[in-house]
N, C-alpha and C positions, 0 to 999 in steps of 0.2 A: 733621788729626790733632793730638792735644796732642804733647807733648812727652814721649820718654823718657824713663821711671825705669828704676831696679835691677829687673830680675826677680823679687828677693826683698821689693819694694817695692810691685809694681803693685796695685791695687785698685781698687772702682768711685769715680768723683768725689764720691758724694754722702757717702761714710762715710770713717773715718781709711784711711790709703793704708799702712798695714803693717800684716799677722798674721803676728809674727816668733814662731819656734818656737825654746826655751830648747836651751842648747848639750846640756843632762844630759836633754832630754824623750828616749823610748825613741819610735823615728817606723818606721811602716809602711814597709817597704822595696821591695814592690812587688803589684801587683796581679798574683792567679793565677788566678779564677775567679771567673763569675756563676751564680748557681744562678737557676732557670725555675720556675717552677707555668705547667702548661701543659693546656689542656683537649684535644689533639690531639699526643698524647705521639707516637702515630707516623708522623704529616709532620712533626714537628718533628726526630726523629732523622731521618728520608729527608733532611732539608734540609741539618742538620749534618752528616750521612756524607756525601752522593751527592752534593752541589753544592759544601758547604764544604769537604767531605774530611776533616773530623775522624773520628778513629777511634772506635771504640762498644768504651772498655774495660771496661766494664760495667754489666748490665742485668738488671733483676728487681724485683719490688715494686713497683711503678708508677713506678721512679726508672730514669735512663739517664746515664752519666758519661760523657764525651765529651772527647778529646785531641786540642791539636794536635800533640802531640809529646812531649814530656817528661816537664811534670806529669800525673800522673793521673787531674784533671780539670782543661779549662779552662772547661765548658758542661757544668752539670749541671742535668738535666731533671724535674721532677716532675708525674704527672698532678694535676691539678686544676682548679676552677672557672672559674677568672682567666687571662689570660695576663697574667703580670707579673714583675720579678726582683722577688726575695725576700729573694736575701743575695749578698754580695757578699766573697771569700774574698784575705784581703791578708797576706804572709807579712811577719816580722820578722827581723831582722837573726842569723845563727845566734847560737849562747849566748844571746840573750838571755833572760832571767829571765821567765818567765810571770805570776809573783806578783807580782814589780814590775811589771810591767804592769797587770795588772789592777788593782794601787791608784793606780795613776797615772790610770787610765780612774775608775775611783769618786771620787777625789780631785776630779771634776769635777760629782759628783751623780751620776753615772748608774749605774745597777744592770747588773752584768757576771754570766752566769753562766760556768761553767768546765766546762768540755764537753769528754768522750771519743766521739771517732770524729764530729764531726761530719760530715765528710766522707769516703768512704773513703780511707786512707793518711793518713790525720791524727789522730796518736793525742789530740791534747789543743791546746786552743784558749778565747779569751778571746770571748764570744760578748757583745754586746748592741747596741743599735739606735742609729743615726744619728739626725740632728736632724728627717729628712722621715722615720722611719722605715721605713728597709731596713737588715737585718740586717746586722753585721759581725762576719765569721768572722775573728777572729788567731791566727794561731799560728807556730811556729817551726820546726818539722821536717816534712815531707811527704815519705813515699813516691814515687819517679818511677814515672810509667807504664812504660818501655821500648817503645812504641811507634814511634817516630819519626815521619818525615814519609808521609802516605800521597801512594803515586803518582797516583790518580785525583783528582778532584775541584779546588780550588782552592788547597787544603792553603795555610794559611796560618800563618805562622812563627811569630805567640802572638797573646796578649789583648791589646789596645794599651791602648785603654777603655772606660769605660761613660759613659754622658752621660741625666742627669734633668733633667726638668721641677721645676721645684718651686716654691712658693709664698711663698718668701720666700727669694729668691737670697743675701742680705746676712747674715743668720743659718745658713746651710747652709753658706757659704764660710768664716764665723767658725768654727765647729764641724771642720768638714775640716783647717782650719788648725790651732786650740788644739789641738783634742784627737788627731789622728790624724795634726800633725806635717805637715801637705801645704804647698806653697809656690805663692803666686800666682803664675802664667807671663803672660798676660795677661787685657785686661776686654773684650771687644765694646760699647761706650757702659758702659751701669751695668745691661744685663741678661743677662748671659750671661760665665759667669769658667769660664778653663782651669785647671786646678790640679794639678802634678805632685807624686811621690815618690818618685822617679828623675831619670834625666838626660833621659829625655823632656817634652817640652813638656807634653804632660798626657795624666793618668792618669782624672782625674775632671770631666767638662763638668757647669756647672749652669747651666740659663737657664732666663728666669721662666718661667712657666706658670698657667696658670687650676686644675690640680688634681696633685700629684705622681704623676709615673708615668715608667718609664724610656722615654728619647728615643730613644737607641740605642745600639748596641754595636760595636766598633770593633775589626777585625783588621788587625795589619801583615804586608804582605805587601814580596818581595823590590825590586822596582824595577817601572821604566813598564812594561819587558816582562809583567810578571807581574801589574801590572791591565790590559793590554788581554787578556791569556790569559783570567783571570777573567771579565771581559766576554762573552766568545766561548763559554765555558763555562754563563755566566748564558742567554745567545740559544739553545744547544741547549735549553735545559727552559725556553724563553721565560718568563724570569723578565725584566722590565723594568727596568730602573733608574729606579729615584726623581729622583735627580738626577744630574748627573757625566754626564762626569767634569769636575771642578773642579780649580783651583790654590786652596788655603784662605792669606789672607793672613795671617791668626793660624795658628803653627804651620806655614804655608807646607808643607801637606803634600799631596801631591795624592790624590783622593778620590773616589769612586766611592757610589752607595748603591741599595739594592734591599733590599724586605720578603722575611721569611723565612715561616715556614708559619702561621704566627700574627700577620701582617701587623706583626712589629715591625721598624725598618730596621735593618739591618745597613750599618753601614762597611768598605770596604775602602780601604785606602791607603799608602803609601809616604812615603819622603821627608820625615819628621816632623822638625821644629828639636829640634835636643839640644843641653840649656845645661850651659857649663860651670861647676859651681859656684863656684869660689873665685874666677872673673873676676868673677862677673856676667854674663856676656856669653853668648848663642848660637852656638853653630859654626859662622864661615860659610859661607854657602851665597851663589851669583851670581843667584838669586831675592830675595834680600831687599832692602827698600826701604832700610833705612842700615845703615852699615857703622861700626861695629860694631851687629849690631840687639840690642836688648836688650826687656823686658816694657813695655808699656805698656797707655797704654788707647785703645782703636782709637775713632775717631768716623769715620770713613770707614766704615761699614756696608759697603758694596758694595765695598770692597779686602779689606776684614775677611773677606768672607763670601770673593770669589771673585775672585782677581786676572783671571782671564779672562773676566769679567765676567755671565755668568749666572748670575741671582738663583736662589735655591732657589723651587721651587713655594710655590703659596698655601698657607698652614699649615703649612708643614714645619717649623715648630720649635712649634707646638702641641702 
């Protein structure tokens, strides 16, 4: 493996090793929801209600919002054509300014609309597209579900992440960083970058790909007990697991994976490095390889992927 940097530093070897974001930039403060076009609107809620245990807080018009607890939506589903995500919903810091936002987002070229209700409980939002385009929903106030945790199913605590393919990793990483404020956590070699907007390791995966399309999506659940539960849960409706369970050396977080009703995989997992900003530094955990561990760029592939050593299948990151 190379050598530790800052976490606020890491990047691929081939390109400059900082996308530092200005102290005055206004930075997305956390991801809340992915929205679906889904050609099989009703396995898709069976899977999120009955397996995931998300709650179905509301449904009509060929649209289904789906909770794991709080917010109003954290899986929102639309029938259609494609199975694919389509936007991607990331709140901002309260008070902040919409208007300032939004010219701080055009400040960079790109055309923003300004949208009432794009999602239910969100009365107004900064709407326009990412560098691979998919949709980004901002906004600053949301409705809570009142929902809570449901008892059956696998009920999982929130949205962790989303993780895409894409076509040009080096350009989508620039983009997530200038524009929307995210900070490199770590690199896999120079094809695959974690990038947080919180104190989690990361919010958003991008590795290359032959065509963009999302890779997976990523729920945190409580502890070990609670993905071998999950498991056990998965085996009654023999739903297989993809891969896992794994120890992930980036992120060091242990992981689970199995396709949902439109063969996209779903992550479950625990245990995620949370950094502390103002160190620099990761919390530690007696999993990690140095002490203090900090961002880097992993060339160990096979520690990177999976400290206990089982590779992912053929193609699983196609």
């Amino acid at each position: 493996m190379t050598g530790s940097v800052s976490p606020l530093r890491a990047s691929a070897p081939s390109k400059t090793s900082l996308f530092e974001t200005g102290n005055d930039m206004i930075k997305v403060n956390r991801i809340v929801y992915g929205a679906f076009q889904t050609p099989d609107l009703e396995g898709q809620i069976d899977h999120y209600t009955k397996v995931m245990g998300l709650t179905e807080v509301e449904c009509g018009n060929g649209a289904a919002y789906l909770s794991t607890s709080g917010d109003h939506q954290t899986v929102v589903l639309r029938k259609g054509p494609d199975a694919k995500c389509d936007a991607i919903g990331f709140q901002l810091a309260p008070g902040t300014d919409l208007d300032a936002y939004a010219k701080q987002i055009e400040a960079h070229g790109l055309k923003t609309i300004r949208q009432s209700d794009p999602q239910p409980g969100i009365r107004d939002a900064v709407v326009f597209e990412d560098s691979k385009g998919t949709k980004m929903e901002v906004f600053v106030d949301a409705a809570p579900s009142g929902a809570g945790f449901q008892p059956a199913g696998i009920s999982p605590n929130k949205l962790g992440h989303i993780a895409f393919n894409c076509t040009d990793v080096q350009a989508d990483v620039k983009f997530y960083c200038d524009i929307l404020g995210f900070k490199v956590s770590d690199w896999m070699g120079d094809f695959f970058a974690f990038l947080r907007c919180g104190p989690d390791h990361h919010t958003i995966n991008l590795v290359a790909g032959q065509k963009v399309k999302m890779h997976h999506i990523a729920f945190e659940l409580r502890d070990w007990t609670h993905i071998r539960d999950a498991c056990d849960w998965l085996a009654k409706d023999r739903i297989p697991l993809v891969w896992g369970p794994v120890r992930h050396g980036i992120g060091h977080n242990i992981s689970t994976y199995h396709r949902n009703a439109d063969e996209q995989i779903i992550e479950l997992y625990c245990e995620l490095d949370r950094v502390n900003e103002e160190l620099g530094l990761y919390e530690p955990r007696r999993m990690h390889q140095e002490f203090p561990q900090r961002g880097k760029v992993w060339d160990d592939i096979q520690m990177a992927a999976n400290m206990w050593g089982t590779p992912p299948p053929d193609g699983f990151l196609d």
